[in-house]
C-alpha positions as CSV (number, residue, x, y, z in Angstrom):
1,X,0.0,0.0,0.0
2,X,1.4,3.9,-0.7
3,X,1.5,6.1,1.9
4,X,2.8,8.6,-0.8
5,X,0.3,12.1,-0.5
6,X,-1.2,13.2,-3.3
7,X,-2.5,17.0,-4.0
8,X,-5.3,17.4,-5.9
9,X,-4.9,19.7,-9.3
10,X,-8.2,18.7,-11.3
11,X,-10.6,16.2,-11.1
12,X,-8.2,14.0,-13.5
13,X,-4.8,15.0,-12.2
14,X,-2.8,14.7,-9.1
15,X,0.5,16.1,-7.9
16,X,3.2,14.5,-6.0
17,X,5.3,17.6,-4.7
18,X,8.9,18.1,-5.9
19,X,10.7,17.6,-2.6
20,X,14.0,15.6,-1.2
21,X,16.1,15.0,-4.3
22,X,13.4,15.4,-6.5
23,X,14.5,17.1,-9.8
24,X,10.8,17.6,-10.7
25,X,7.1,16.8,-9.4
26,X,5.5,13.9,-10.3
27,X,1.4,13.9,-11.9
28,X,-0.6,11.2,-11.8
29,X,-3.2,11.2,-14.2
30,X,-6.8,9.5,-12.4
31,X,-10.0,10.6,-11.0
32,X,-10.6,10.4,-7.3
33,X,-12.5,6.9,-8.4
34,X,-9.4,5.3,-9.6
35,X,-7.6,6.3,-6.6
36,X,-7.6,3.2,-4.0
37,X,-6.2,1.0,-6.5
38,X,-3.7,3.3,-7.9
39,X,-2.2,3.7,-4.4
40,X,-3.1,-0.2,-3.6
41,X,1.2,-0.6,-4.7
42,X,3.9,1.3,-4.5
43,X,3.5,2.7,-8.3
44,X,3.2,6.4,-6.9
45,X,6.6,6.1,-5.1
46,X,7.9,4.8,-9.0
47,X,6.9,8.4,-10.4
48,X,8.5,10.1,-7.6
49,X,11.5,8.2,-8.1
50,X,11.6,8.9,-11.8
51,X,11.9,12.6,-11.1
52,X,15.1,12.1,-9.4
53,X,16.9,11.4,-13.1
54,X,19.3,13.7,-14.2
55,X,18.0,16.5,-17.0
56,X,14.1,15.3,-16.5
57,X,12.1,17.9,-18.6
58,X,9.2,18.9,-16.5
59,X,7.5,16.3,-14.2
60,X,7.7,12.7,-14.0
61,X,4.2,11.9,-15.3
62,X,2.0,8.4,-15.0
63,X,-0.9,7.5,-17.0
64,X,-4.4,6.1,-15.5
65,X,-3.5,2.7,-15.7
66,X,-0.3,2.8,-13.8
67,X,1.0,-0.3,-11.8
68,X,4.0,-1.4,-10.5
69,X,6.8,-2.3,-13.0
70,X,10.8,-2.4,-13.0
71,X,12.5,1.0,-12.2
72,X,9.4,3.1,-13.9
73,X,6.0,2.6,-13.1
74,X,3.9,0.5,-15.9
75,X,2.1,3.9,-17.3
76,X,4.9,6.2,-16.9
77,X,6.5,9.1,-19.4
78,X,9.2,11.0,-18.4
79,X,10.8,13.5,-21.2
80,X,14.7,13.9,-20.7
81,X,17.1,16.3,-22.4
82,X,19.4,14.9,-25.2
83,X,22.6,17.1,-23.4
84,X,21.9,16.8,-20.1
85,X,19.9,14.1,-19.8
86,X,19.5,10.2,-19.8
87,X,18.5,6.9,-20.8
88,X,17.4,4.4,-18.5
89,X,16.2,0.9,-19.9
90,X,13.7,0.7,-16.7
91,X,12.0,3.3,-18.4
92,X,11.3,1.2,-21.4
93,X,10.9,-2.6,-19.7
94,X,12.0,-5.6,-20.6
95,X,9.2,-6.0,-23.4
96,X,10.9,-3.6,-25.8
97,X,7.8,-2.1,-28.5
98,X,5.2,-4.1,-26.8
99,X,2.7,-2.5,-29.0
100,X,-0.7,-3.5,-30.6
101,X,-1.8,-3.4,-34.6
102,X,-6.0,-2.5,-35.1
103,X,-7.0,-3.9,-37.8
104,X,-10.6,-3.4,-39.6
105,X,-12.7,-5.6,-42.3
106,X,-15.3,-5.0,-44.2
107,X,-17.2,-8.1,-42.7
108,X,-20.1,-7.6,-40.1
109,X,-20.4,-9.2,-37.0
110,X,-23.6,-11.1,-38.5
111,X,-21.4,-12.4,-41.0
112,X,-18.3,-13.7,-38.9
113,X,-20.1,-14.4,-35.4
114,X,-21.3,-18.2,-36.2
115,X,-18.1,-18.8,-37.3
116,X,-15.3,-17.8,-34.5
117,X,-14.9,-21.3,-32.8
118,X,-13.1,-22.1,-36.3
119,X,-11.6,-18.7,-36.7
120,X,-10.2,-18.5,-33.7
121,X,-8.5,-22.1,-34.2
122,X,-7.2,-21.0,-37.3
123,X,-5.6,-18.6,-35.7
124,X,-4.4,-20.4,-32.6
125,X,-3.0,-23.2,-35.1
126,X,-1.4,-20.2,-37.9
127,X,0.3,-17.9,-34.8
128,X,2.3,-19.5,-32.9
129,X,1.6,-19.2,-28.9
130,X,2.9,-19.2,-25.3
131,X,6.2,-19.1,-23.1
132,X,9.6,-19.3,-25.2
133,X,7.0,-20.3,-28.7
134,X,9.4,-21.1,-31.6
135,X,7.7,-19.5,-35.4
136,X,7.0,-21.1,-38.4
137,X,10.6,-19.2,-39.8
138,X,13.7,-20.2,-38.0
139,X,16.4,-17.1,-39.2
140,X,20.1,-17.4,-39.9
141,X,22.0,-15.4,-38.4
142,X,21.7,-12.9,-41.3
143,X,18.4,-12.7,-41.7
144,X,17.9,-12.0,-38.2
145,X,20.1,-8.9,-38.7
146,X,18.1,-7.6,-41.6
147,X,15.2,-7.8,-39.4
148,X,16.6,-5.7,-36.6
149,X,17.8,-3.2,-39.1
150,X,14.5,-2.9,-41.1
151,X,12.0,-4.2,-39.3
152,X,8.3,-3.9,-40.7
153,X,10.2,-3.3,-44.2
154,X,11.9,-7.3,-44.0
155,X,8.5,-8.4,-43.8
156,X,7.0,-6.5,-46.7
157,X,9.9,-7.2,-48.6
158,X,9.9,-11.2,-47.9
159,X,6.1,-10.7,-48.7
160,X,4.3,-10.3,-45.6
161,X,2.0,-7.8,-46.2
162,X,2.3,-5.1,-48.5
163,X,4.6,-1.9,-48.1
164,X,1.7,0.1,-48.6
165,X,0.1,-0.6,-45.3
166,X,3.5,0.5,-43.3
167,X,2.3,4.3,-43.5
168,X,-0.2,3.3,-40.6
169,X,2.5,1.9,-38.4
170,X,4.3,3.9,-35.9
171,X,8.0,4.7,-37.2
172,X,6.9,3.6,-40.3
173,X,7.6,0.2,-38.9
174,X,11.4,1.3,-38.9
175,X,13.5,2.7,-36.2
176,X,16.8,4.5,-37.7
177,X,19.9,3.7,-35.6
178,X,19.6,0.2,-35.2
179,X,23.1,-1.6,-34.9
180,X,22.9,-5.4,-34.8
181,X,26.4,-5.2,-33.5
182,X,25.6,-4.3,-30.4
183,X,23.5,-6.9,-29.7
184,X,24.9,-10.2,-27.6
185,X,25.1,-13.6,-28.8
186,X,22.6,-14.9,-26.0
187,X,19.9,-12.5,-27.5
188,X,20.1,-13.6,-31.3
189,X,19.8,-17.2,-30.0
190,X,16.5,-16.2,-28.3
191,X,15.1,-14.3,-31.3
192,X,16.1,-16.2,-33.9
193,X,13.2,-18.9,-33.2
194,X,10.4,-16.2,-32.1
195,X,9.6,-14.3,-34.9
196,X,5.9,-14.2,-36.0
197,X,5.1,-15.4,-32.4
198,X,2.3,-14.1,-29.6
199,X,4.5,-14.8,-27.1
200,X,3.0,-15.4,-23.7
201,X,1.7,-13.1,-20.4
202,X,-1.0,-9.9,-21.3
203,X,-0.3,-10.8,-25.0
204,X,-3.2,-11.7,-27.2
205,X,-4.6,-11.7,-30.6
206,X,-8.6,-10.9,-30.5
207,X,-11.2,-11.0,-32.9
208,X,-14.1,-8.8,-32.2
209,X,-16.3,-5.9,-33.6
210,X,-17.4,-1.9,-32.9
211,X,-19.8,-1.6,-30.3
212,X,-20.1,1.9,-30.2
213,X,-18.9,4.8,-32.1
214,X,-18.4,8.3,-30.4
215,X,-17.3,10.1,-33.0
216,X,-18.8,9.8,-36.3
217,X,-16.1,12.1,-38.2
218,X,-12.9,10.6,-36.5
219,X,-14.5,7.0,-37.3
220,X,-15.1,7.5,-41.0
221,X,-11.8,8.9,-40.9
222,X,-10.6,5.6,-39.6
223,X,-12.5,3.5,-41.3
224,X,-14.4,1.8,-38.5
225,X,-18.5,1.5,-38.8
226,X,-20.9,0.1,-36.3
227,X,-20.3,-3.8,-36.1
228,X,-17.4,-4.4,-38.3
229,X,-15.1,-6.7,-37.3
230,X,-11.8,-5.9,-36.0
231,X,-8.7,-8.0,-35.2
232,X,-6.3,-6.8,-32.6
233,X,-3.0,-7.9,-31.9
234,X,-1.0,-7.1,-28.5
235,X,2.7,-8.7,-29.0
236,X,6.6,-7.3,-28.6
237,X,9.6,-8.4,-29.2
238,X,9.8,-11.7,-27.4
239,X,12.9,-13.4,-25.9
240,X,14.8,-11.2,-27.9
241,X,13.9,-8.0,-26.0
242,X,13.9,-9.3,-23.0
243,X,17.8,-10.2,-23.4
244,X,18.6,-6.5,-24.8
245,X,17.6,-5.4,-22.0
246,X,18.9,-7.8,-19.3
247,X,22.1,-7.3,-20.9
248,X,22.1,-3.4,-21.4
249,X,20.9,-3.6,-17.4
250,X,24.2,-4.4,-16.7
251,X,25.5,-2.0,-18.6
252,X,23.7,1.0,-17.2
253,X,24.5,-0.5,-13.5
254,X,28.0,0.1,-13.9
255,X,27.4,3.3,-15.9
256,X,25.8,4.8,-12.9
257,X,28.8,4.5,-10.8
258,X,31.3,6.2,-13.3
259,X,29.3,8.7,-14.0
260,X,28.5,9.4,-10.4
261,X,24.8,9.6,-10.7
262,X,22.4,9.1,-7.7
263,X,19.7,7.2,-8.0
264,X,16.9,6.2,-5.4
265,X,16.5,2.9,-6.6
266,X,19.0,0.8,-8.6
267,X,15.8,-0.3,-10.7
268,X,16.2,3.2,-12.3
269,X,20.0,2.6,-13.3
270,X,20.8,4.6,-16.7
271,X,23.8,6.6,-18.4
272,X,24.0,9.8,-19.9
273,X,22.5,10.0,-23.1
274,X,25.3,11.5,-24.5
275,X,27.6,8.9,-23.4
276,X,29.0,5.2,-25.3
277,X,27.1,3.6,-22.8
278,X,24.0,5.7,-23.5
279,X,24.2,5.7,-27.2
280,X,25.1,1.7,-27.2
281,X,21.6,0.9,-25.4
282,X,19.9,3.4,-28.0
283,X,21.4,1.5,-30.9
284,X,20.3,-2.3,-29.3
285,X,17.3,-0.9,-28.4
286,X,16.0,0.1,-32.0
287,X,17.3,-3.3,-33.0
288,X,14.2,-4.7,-30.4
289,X,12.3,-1.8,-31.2
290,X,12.4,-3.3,-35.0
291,X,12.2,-7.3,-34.2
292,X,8.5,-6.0,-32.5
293,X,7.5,-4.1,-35.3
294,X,8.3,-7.0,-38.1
295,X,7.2,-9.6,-35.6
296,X,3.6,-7.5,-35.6
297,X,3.7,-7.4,-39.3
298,X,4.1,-11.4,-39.9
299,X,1.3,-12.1,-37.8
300,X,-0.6,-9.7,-39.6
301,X,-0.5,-11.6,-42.5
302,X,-0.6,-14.9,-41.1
303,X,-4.4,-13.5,-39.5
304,X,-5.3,-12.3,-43.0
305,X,-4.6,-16.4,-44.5
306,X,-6.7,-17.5,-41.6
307,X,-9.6,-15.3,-42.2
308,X,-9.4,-16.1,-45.8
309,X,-9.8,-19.7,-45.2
310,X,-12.1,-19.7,-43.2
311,X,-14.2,-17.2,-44.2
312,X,-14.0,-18.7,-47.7
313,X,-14.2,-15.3,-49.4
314,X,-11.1,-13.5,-51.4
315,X,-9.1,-10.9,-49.5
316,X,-10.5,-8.5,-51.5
317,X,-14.1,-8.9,-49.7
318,X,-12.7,-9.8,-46.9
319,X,-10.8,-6.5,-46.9
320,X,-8.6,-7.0,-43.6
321,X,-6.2,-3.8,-43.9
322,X,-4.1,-1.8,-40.7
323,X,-6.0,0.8,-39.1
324,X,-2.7,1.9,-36.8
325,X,0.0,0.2,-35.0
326,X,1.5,1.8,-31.9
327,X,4.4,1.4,-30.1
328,X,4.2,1.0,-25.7
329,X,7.4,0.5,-24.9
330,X,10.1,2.7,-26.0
331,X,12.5,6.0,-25.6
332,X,12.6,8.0,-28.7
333,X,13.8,11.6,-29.8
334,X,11.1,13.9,-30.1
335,X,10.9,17.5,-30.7
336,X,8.7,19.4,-28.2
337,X,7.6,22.7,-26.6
338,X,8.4,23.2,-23.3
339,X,7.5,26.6,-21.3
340,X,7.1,28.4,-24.7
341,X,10.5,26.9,-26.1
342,X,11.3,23.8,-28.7
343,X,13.6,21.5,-27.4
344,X,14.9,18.2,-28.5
345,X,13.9,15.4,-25.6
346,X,14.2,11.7,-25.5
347,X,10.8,10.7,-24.3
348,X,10.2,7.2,-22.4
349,X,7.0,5.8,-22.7
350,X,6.3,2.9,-20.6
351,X,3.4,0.9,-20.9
352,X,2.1,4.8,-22.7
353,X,0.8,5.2,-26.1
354,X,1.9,8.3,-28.5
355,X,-1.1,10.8,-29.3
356,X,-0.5,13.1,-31.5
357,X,-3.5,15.4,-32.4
358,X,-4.5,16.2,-36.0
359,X,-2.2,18.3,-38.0
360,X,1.3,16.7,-36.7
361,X,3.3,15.8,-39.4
362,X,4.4,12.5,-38.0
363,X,1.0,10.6,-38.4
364,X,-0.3,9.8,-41.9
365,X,-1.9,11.8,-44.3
366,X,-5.2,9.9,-44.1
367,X,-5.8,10.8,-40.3
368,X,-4.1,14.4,-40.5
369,X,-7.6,15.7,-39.9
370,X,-8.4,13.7,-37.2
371,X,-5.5,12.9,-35.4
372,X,-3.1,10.1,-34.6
373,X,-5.1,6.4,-33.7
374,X,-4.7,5.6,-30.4
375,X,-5.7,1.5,-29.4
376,X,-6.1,0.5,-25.7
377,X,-7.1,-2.6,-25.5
378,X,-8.9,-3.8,-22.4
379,X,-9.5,-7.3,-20.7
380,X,-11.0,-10.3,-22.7
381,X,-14.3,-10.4,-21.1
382,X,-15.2,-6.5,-21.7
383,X,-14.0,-4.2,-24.0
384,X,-11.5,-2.1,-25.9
385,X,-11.2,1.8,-27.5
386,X,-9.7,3.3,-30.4
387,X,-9.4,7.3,-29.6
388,X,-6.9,9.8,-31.4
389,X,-4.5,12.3,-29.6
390,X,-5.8,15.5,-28.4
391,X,-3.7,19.2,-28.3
392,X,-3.6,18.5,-24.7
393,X,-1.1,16.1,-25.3
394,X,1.3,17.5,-26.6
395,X,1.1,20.5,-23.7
396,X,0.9,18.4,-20.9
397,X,2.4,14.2,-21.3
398,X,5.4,15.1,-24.6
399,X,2.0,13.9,-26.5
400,X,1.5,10.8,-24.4
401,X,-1.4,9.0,-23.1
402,X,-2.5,5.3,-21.6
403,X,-1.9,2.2,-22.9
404,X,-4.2,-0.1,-21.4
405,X,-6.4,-1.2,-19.0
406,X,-3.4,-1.7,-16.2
407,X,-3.3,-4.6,-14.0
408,X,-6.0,-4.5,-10.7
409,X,-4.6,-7.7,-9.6
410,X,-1.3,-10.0,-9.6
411,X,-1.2,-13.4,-11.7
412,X,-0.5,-14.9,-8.2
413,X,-4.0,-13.6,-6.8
414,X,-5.5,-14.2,-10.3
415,X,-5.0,-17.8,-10.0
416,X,-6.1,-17.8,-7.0
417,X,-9.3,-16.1,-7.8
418,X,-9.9,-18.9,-10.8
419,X,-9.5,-21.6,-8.2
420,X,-12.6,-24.1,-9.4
421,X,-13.8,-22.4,-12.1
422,X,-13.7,-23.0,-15.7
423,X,-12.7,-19.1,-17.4
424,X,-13.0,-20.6,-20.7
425,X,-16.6,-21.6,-20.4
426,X,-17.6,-18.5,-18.1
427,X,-16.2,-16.2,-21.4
428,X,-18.3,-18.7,-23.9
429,X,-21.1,-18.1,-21.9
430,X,-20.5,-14.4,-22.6
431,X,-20.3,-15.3,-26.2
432,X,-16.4,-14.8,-26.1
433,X,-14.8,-17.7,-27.5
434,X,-11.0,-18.0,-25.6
435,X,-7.9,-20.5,-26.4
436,X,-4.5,-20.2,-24.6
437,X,-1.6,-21.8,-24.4
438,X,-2.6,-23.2,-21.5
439,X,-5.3,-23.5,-18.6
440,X,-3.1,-20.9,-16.5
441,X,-3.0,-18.7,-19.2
442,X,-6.3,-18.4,-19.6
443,X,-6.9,-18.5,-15.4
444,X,-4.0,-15.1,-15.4
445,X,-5.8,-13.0,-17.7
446,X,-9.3,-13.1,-15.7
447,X,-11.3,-9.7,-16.3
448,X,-11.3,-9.2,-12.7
449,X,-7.2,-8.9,-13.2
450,X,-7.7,-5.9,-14.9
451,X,-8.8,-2.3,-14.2
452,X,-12.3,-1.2,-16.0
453,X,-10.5,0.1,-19.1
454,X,-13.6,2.4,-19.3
455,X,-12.1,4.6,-16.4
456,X,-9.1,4.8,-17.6
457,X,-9.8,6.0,-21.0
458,X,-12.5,8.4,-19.6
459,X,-9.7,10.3,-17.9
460,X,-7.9,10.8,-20.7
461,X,-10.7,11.7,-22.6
462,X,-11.5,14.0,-19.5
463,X,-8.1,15.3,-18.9
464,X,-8.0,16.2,-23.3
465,X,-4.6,14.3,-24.3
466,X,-7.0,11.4,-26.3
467,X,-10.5,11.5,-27.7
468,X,-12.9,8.4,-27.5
469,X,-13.5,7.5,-31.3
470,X,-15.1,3.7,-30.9
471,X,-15.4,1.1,-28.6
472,X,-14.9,-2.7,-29.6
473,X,-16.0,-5.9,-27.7
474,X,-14.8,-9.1,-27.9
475,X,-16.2,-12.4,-30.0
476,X,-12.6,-14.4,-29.8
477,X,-9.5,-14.1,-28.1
478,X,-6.0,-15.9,-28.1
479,X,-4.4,-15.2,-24.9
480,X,-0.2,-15.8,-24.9
């Protein structure tokens, strides 16, 4: 439980007080609603700590769905500056571009409903699922390479999609500065197996349809009409992530010493951004950063042969195409205004999503209207929501907002709480048709586990950095 104290600023934002060693104040984005579970762990005490890092630019800041992670709070931006700043891979996690791809048909829910129980184990059987889950490609050393120097771009190339559909990825699905030669020999072993995999945890792949549509002019804009059916995949870059950043870990634990930094808890360990050490992590991290975004792209296409065999209908009617893909977990270089001044920053998002409002020249020219597509998925029993960035954004979070419905519960409890009962039926019952890699998968991913993503949206909606567009429920869901 937090004893931390929070001071109320609005009815969506709170304020931990620079104090001690604090470089900054902390905000905490939730209404007073959200509060007892917010301060149920020690998550508030993560953004304080975050606002001890050298050259922080403005306030520590943590998103409605904020839970306790590894150095940084799971929902936490912090915006640093590229000279006197740093990088600290806490402040990205383990699960490097965890992300999630919306994609949209032109089928209806009438159409697809009576046949999800073989959908769904299409899918289980074309994507492959669950803890340390080898692909249906096993890379050479080479290949692997090219992937984590072009990501998304390997798997157009190698026909996976077309090239066409990377404009509505994040990045492009490429990020620039990826050097494969940083990378160890332990994490190209783990990655050379995993690509096109789900992997395992919060990770899914769900098949459902819009509920509810908001707004009419963002959703046209998108694409997305009442009871079309959506696919959404939740993945990252697997093993191979993970390794990056045990490895850089080490790294940045030793950095901290020679470069005399203080740090309230080794969790947060980093290096100047600025230094070898610093710039090494950047250059392995884009390497993860780009294994996600071709891992997304592969499974893409491996949903799109499912659909079209069962479905029995060419692609063409079928029409399965990529709304958005966003990234969760990563540090990039942004440009930003900061009390009335442009500044280059590297901004770590954390279990955040980028929102950028309509007009940014970073999103693509079919949502400059509207705004950047913003997908927070929720739990497999309820629901999910597709919004686009606000202006808010980009004054208040380095144009940031959640990512999800955050975690109300541990796995640990989670089991506990499915003790005797059968989840799989209880969602069938529900009409939600769920496969896992195994019983315990299923039995860790209870809705209960999860926050009401409702609330958490709502207060970004509230506090102006995101706009609801649609909401989506649930017919089918792989779970990793």
């Amino acid at each position: 439980m937090s004893e931390i104290k929070l001071h109320k600023l609005a009815d969506y934002l709170w304020e931990i007080p620079q104090q001690g060693n604090m470089l900054a104040p902390a905000r905490i984005y939730a209404t007073e609603k959200m509060l007892p579970n917010i301060l149920a762990d020690k998550a508030p005490e993560q953004a304080a700590n975050v606002a001890h890092l050298p050259g922080i630019v403005g306030y520590a800041l943590a998103m409605p769905d904020i839970h306790w992670g590894y150095g940084f709070p799971i929902g936490g931006v912090a915006a640093f500056d590229v000279n006197t700043g740093v990088i600290s891979p806490g402040g990205v996690g383990y699960d490097i571009n965890c992300g999630v791809r919306l994609m949209a048909s032109a089928l209806t829910r009438e159409e697809v409903a009576p046949k999800i129980p073989q959908l769904m184990a299409a899918l289980y059987n074309n994507v492959p699922t669950g803890v340390g889950a080898s692909g249906r490609l096993t890379l050479k050393q080479k290949e692997l390479e090219e992937v984590l120097t072009h990501g998304a771009g390997w798997a157009t190339k190698n026909d996976y999609g077309s090239e066409g559909e990377r404009e509505f990825i994040e990045e492009h699905g490429v990020m620039a500065g990826a050097n494969p030669d940083l990378i160890s020999a332990k994490a190209s072993e783990r990655g050379r197996p995993q690509l096109g995999t789900l992997g395992s945890g919060n990770h899914f792949l769900e098949v459902g349809y819009v509920a509810e549509i908001f707004d009419a002019r963002a959703a046209e804009a998108l694409g997305l009409f009442q009871d079309q059916v959506t696919v959404i995949i939740h993945c990252g870059s697997r093993g191979f992530g993970h390794q990056v950043c045990e490895d850089y870990l080490g790294v940045m634990d030793k950095a901290v010493h020679k470069y005399g930094i203080t740090l309230p808890d080794r969790q947060l360990c980093c290096a100047p951004l600025s230094s070898p050490e610093g710039q090494n992590y950047l250059g392995a991290m884009r390497t993860a950063i780009n294994f996600a975004f071709a891992n997304r792209q592969i499974i893409a296409h491996w949903t799109r042969e499912s659909f079209a065999h069962v479905i029995n209908k060419a692609p063409k009617y079928i029409g399965l195409r990529t709304v958005y893909e966003v990234a969760h977990n990563i540090a990039k270089m942004e440009r930003h205004v900061y009390e009335g001044v442009e500044r280059e920053v590297c901004v770590h998002r954390k279990g955040a999503t980028r929102a950028f409002p309509a007009g940014h020249p970073h999103i693509p020219e079919a949502y400059q209207k509207v705004g950047q597509p913003v997908l927070i998925p929720g739990d497999m029993g309820r629901y999910s929501y597709v919004l686009v960035g606000a202006p808010g954004a980009m004054a208040q979070t380095f144009g940031s907002t959640c990512h999800g419905a955050g975690r109300a519960m541990s796995r640990k409890k989670a089991m506990k709480a499915a003790e005797g009962r059968n989840i799989a039926k209880e969602m069938q019952d529900h009409g939600i048709y769920v496969m896992g890699a195994s019983r315990r998968t299923i039995d860790e991913e209870i809705p209960e586990a999860y926050k009401d993503v409702a609330d958490v949206v709502d207060t970004c909606h509230l506090a102006g950095i995101s706009q609801k567009v649609a909401q989506l429920r649930p017919l089918g869901c792989i779970k990793g």
